[in-house]
N, C-alpha and C positions, 0 to 999 in steps of 0.2 A: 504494500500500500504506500504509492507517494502524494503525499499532499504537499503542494510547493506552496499554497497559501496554510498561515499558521491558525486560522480560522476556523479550517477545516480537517485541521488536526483534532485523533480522539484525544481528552481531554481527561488527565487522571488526577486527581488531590489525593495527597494524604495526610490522612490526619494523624499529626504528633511526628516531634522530632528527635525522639529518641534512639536508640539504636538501630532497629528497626526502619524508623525513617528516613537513615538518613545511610543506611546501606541500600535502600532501596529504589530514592530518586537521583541517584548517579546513572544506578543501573538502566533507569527508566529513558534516561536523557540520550543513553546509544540507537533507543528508539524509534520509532517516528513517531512522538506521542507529546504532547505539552503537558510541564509537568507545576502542580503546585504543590508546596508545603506548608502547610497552615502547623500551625501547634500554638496554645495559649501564653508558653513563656516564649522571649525571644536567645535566651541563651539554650543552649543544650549544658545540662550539668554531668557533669562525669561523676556518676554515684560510688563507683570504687573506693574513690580517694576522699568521699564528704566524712572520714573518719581522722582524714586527718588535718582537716579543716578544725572538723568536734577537738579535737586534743592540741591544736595552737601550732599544728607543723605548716601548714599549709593557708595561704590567703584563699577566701570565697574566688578570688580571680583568676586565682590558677586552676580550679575546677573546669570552669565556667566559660566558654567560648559563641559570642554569636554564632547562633545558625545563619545570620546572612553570610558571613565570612566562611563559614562550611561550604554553602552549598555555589559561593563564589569560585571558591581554589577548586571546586570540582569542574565548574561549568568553564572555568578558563585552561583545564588542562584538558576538557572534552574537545575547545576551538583549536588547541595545539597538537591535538592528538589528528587530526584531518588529515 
């Protein structure tokens, strides 16, 4: 299926940016499909390490990375990958 108009691309969201989400709209992007990621926060938090944010090793900022910057470095090494 080629859609040269992005109009007429099928059209997939997903919801939450969690691990899950955000293994999944890279994937989706090799596609010919337009892709949204919606999630209610805008950072994605790395739960592994929020123990040691809890115990003073760790700043909230080093968890914590916008998903727009995620799902930028994907989308700009999808235009370089062509």
């Amino acid at each position: 299926m080629n859609h040269s108009n992005p109009a007429q691309q099928p059209h997939v969201v997903i919801i939450g940016g969690g691990f899950g989400g955000l293994e999944t709209a890279p994937r989706l992007r090799k596609s010919n499909v337009r892709v949204t990621l919606v999630d209610r926060h805008n950072d994605h938090l790395f739960q592994p390490l929020l123990y040691q944010v809890a115990t003073g090793g760790l700043s909230p900022a080093n968890i914590a990375t916008p998903l727009s910057s995620i799902v930028r470095k994907h989308a700009s090494k999808q235009k370089t990958a062509k």
